[in-house]
C-alpha positions as CSV (number, residue, x, y, z in Angstrom):
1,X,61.5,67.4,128.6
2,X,61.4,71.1,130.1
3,X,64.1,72.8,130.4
4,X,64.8,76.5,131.8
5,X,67.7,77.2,129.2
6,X,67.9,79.9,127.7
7,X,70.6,78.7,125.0
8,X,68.7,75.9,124.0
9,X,67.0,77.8,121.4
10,X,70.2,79.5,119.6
11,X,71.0,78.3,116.7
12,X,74.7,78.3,117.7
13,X,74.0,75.9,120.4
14,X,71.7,73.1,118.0
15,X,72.9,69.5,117.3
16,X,74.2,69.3,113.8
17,X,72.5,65.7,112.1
18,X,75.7,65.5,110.0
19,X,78.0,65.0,112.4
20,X,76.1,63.6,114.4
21,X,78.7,60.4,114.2
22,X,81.9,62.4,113.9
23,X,83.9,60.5,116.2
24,X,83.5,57.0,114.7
25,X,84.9,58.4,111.4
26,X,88.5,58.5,109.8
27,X,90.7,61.8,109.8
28,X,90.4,62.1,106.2
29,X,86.0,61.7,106.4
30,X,86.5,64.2,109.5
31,X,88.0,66.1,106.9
32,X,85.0,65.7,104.4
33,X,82.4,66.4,106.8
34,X,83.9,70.2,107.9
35,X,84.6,70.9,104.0
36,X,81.3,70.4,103.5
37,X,79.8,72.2,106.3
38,X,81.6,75.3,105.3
39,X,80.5,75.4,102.3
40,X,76.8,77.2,104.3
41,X,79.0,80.4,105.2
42,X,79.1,82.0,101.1
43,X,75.9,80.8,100.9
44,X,74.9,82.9,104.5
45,X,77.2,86.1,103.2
46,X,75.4,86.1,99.6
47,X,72.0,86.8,102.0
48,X,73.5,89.6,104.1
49,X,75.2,90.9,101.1
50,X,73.0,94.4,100.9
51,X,73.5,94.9,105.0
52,X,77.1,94.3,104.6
53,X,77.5,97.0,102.0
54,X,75.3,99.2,104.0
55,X,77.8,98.7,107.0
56,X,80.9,99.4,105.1
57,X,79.4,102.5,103.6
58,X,78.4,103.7,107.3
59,X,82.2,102.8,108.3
60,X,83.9,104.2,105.0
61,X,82.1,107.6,106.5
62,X,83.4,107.4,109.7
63,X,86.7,107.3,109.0
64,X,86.6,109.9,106.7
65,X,84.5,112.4,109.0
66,X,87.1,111.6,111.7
67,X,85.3,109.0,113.9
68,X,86.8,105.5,114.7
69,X,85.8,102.1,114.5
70,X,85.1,100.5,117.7
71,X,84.6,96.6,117.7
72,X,83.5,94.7,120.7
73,X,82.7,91.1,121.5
74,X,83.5,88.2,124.0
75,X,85.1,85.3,123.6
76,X,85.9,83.8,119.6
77,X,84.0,86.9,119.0
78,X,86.0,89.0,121.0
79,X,89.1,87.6,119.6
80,X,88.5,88.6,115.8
81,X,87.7,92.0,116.6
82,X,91.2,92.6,118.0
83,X,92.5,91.3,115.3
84,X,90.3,93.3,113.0
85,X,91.6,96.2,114.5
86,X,95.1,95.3,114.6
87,X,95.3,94.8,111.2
88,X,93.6,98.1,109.7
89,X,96.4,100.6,110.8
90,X,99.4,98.6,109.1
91,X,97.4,97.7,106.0
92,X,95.7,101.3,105.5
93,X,97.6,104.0,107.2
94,X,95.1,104.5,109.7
95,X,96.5,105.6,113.2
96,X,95.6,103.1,115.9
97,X,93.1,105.1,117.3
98,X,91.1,105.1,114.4
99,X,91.0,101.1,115.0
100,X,89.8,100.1,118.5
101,X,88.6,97.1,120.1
102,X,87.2,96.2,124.1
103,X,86.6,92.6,124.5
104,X,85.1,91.1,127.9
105,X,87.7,90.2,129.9
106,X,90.5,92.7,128.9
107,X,93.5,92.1,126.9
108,X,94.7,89.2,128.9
109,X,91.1,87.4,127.6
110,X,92.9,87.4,123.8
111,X,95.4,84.8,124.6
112,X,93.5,82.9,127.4
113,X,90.0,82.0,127.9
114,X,88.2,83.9,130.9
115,X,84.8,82.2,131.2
116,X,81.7,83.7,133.1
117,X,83.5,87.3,132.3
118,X,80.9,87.4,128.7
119,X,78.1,88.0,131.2
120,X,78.6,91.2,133.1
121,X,76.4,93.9,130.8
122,X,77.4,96.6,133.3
123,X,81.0,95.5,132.3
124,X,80.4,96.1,129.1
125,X,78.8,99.5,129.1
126,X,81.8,101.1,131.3
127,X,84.3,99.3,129.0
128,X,82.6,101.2,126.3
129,X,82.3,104.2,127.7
130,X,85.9,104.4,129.4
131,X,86.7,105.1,125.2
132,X,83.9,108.4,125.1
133,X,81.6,107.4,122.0
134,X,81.0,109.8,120.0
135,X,78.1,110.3,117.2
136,X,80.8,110.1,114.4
137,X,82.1,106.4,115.6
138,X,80.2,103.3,114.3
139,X,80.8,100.6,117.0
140,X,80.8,96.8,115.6
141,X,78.9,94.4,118.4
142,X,79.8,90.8,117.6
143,X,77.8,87.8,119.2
144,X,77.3,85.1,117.5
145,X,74.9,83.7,120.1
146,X,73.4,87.1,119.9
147,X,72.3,87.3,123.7
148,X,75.9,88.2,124.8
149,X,75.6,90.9,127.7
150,X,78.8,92.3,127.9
151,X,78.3,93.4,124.5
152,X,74.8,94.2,124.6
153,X,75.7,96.3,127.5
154,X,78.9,98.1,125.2
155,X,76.2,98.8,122.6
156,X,73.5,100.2,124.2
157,X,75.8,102.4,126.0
158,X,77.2,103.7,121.8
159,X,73.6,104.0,121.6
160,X,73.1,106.4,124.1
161,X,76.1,108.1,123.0
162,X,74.3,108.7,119.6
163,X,77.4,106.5,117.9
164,X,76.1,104.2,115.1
165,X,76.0,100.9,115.5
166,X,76.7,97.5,113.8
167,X,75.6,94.1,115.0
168,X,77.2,90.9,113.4
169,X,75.2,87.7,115.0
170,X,73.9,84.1,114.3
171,X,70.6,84.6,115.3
172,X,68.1,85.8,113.5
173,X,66.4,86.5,117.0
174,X,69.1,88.2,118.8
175,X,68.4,91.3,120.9
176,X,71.2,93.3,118.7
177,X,68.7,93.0,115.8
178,X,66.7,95.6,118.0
179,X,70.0,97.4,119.4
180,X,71.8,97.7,115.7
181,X,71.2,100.7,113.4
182,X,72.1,97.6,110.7
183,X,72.1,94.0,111.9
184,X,73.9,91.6,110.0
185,X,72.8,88.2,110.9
186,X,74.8,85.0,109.1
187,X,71.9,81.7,109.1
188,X,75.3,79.6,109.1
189,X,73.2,76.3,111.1
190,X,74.6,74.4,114.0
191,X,78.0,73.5,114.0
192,X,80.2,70.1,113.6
193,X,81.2,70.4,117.0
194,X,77.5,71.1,118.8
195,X,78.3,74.8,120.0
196,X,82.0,76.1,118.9
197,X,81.3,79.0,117.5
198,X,84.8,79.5,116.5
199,X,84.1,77.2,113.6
200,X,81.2,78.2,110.5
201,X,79.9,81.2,113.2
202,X,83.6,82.5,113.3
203,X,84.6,82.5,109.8
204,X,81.6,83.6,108.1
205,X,82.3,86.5,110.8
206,X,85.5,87.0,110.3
207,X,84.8,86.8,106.5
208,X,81.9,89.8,107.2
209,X,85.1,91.8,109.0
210,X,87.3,91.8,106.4
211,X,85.0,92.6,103.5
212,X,83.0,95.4,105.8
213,X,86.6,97.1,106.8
214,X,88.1,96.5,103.4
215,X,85.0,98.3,101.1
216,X,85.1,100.9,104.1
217,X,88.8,101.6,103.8
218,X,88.9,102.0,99.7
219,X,85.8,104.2,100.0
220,X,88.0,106.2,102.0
221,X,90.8,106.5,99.6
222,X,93.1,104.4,101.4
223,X,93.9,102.2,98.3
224,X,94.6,103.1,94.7
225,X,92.7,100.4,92.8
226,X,93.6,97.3,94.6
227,X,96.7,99.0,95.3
228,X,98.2,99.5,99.1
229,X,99.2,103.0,98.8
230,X,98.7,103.7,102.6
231,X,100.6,101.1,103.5
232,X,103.3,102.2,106.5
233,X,106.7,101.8,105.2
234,X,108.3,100.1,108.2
235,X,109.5,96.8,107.3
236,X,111.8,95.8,105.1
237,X,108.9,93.5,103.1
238,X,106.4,96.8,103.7
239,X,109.5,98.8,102.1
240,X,109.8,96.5,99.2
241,X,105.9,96.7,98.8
242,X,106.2,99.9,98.6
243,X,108.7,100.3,96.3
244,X,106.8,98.5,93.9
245,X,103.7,100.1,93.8
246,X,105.6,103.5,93.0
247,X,106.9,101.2,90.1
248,X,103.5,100.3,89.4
249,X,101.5,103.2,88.9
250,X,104.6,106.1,87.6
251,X,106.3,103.2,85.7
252,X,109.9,103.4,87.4
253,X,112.0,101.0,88.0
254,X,113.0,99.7,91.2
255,X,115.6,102.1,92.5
256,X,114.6,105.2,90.6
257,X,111.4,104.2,93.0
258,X,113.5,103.7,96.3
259,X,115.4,107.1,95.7
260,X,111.9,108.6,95.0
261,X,110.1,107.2,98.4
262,X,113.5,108.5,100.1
263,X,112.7,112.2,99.3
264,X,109.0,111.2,99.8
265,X,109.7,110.4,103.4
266,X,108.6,106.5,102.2
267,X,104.9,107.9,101.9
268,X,103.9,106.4,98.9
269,X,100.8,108.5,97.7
270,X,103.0,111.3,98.3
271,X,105.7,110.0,96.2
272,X,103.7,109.4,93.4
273,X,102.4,112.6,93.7
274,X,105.9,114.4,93.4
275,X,106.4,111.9,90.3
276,X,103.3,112.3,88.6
277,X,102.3,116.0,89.4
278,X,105.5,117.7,89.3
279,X,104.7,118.1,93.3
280,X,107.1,118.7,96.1
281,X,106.9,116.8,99.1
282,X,105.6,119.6,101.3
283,X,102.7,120.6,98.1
284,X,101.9,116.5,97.7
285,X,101.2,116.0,101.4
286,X,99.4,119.8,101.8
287,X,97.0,118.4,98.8
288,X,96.7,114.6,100.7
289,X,95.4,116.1,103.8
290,X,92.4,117.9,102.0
291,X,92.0,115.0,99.6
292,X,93.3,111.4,100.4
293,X,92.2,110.1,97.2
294,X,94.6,109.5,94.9
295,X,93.0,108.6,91.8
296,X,91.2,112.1,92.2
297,X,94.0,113.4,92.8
298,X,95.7,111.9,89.5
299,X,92.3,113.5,87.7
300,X,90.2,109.9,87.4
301,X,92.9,108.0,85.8
């Protein structure tokens, strides 16, 4: 049969054999089926383990030399990178404009689906470039289809602007492979559900998002071994997190903690700082802004 689509050939879009019959099946074999299918997405990280690091390493030195992390996408894609940027500031201390995201659509696209608006490359460029890329930001293009304009259009307008830039995609084919400084490309196979990317394509994405941001944030100094010490103090839980790390590392108890995060200003590298070093508040944060890491800071140990 010919056919002029150009989809037909993605990955994303092929006919999985094993569930082929998925609708003729119990809940619980429904079940089976989708356990099993997942199973391809460790096995697709393991192969883009080496890119992944390189990604995070080329994100960890944005953040530190002052440049942000841009993600954009469309769609499921889209979708995670807002997340992936709303999630960085709270965990690691980072201000909000250190995290951004454009998705095609706008932010009205995140809670409802706004078909056809994927395709506008022209969109995409001007929604990057409403945000000025600069050399020192790495911007994160995620298709899993890998022919998405909108975000080919954001990332060849970073390119231009001499930002660095990361392409997360399905398809080994994909025009970002050409477009990325490092592509990362996840050989996930087609899905249960012929074409929903939000199912193996989305994790195993999501899954590259949180590993890339969370080896770039530690590189930075934003956690003391697997410790939260950037955390912002402003929840009662984030308090009570906090409060415990102090414990943690300077071996105080509870309250002696809470008092010492008080006169800390609840900044909690700061605190142990002022515990450990003798430091006042004013010294501890003078010494954070020149170096954020705390274990150098507490000489390696």
């Amino acid at each position: 049969m010919v056919t002029r689509s150009k989809w037909q050939r993605l990955p994303t879009e092929a006919v999985n054999p094993r569930s082929r019959d998925i609708d003729t099946l119990a809940a619980d074999e429904m079940v089976d089926v989708m356990i099993r299918d997942s199973g391809r997405v460790v096995a697709a990280l393991r192969r883009e383990r080496g890119r992944i690091a390189r990604a995070a390493e080329l994100a960890g030195k944005a953040v530190v030399g002052g440049g942000r992390l841009i993600f954009v996408g469309a769609g499921t894609s889209g979708r995670l990178g807002v997340l992936e940027a709303a999630e960085l500031p709270p965990t690691f201390g980072v201000d909000s404009s250190v995290a951004q995201a454009i998705m095609a659509g706008g932010p009205a696209a995140v809670h409802r689906a706004k078909e056809g608006v994927e395709d506008d490359l022209v969109e995409g460029a001007r929604a990057l470039g409403a945000l000025r890329p600069r050399p020192n930001d790495v911007v994160i293009g995620i298709s899993a289809s890998g022919i998405t304009p909108f975000v080919r259009g954001a990332v060849t307008r970073a390119r231009a602007a001499r930002a660095r830039v990361v392409g997360i995609t399905c398809d080994p084919k994909s025009p970002l492979k050409d477009l990325a400084d490092i592509a990362i490309v996840l050989h996930v196979g087609p899905e249960v559900i012929a074409g929903s990317t939000r199912l193996k394509a989305g994790t195993a994405t999501k899954v590259v998002l949180n590993i890339l941001t969370t080896t770039a944030m530690v590189r930075a100094g934003k956690t003391y071994g697997n410790l939260m010490v950037d955390v912002k103090s402003n929840s009662e839980k984030l308090r009570d997190r906090a409060r415990r790390i102090v414990g943690t590392v300077t071996g105080l108890d509870y309250d002696a903690s809470d008092a010492l995060l008080d006169r800390a200003g609840w900044n909690v590298k700061a605190a142990i700082l002022m515990q450990e070093r003798g430091m006042t508040r004013a010294n501890a944060l003078s010494r954070l802004r020149v170096e954020p890491r705390l274990r150098k800071l507490l000489g390696g140990r």
